[in-house]
C-alpha positions in Angstrom: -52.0 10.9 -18.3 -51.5 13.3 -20.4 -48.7 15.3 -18.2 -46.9 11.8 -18.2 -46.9 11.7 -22.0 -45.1 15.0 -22.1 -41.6 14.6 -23.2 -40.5 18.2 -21.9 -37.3 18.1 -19.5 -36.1 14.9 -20.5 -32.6 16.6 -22.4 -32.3 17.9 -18.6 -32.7 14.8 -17.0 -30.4 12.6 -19.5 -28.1 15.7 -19.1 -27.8 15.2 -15.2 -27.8 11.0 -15.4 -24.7 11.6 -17.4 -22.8 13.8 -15.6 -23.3 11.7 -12.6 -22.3 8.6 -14.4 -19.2 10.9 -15.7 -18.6 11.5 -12.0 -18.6 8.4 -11.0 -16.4 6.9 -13.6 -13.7 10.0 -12.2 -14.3 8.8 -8.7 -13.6 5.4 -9.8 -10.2 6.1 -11.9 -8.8 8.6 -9.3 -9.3 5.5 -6.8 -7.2 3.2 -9.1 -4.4 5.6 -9.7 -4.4 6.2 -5.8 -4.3 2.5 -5.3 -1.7 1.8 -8.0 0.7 4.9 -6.6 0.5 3.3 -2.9 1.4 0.0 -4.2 4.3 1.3 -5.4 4.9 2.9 -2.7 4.7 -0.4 -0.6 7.5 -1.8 -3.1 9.9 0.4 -2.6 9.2 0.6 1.2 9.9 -3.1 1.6 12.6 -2.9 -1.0 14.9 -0.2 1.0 14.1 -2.0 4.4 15.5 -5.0 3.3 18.6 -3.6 2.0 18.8 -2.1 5.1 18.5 -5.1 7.4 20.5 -7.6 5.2 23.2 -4.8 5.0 23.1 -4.5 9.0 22.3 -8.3 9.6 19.7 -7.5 11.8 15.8 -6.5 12.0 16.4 -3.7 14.9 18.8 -1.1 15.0 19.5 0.8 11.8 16.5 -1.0 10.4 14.2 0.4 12.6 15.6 3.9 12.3 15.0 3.4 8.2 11.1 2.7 8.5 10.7 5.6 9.8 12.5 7.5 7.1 10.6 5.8 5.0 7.5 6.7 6.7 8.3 10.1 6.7 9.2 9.7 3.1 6.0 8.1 1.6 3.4 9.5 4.0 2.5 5.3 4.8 2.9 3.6 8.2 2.3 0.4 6.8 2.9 -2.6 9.6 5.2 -5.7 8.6 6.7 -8.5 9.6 10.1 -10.5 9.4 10.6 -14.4 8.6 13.9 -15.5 8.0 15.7 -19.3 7.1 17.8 -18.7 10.7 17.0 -16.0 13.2 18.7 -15.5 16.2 16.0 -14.6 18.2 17.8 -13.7 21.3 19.7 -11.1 19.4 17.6 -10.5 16.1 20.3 -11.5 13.7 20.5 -12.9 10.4 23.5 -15.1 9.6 25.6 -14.4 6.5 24.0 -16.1 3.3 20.4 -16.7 5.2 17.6 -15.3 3.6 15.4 -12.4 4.9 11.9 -11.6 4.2 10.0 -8.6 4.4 5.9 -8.5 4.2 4.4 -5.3 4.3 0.5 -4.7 5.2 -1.1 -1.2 4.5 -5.3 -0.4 4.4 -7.3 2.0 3.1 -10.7 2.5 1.9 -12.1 4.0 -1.4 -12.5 7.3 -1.2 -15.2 9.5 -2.8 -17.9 7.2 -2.2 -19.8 9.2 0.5 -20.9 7.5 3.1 -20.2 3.8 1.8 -16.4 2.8 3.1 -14.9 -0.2 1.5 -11.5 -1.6 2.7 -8.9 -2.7 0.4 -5.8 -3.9 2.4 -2.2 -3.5 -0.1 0.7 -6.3 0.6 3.9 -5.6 -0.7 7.1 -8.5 -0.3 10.6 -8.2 -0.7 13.8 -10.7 0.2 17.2 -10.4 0.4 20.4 -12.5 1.8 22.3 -11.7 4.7 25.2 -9.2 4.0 27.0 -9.8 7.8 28.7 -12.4 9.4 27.8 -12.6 13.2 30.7 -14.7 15.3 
């Protein structure tokens, strides 16, 4: 009883408690900057692809060729998909004046956690109008 009683070593052990909690706190921010800096990332992604395919009129093509600048770019390969008001699916157009929609999808997990791997998946959206006229 008496060795439990003792209050030697408990400065080191407050000491190490609170340079853990420190840690973790730094772990925690560093994931929310990371996080915030892909998002934007995403943004602008979507953002440039749509100027590209409502300048072209068209989803493939030039469009295609700009992702992966983009990828190259921003160091993401996020996957995405295309709606549109009126898509010509035979040729993947957009009409003059129809809207275009862009919905990016990237994951990632939260890093500095050790062994414990929790997924966070990032959308990004963007739309634009139709810049060509097909005849």
């Amino acid at each position: 009883m008496k060795i439990l009683k003792r209050k030697n070593g408990e400065g080191y052990i407050d000491t190490v408690v609170g340079v853990m909690v420190s840690m973790m706190v730094i772990v925690l921010a560093l994931n929310v900057f990371s996080f915030l800096t892909i998002k934007q990332d995403l943004d602008y992604f979507a953002k440039e692809m749509v100027e590209a395919a409502t300048a072209s009129g068209s989803t493939t093509g030039e469009t295609s060729t700009r992702y992966y600048e983009l990828a190259g770019e921003t160091g993401l390969y996020p996957s995405y998909s295309w709606t549109a008001s009126y898509y010509n699916a035979t040729y993947q157009r957009v009409q003059l004046g129809d809207s275009l929609k862009i919905t990016l999808t990237y994951s990632t997990y939260v890093r500095g956690l050790g062994a414990f791997k929790i997924p966070i998946t990032l959308t990004a959206a963007y739309s634009g109008i139709s810049e060509k006229y097909w005849k």
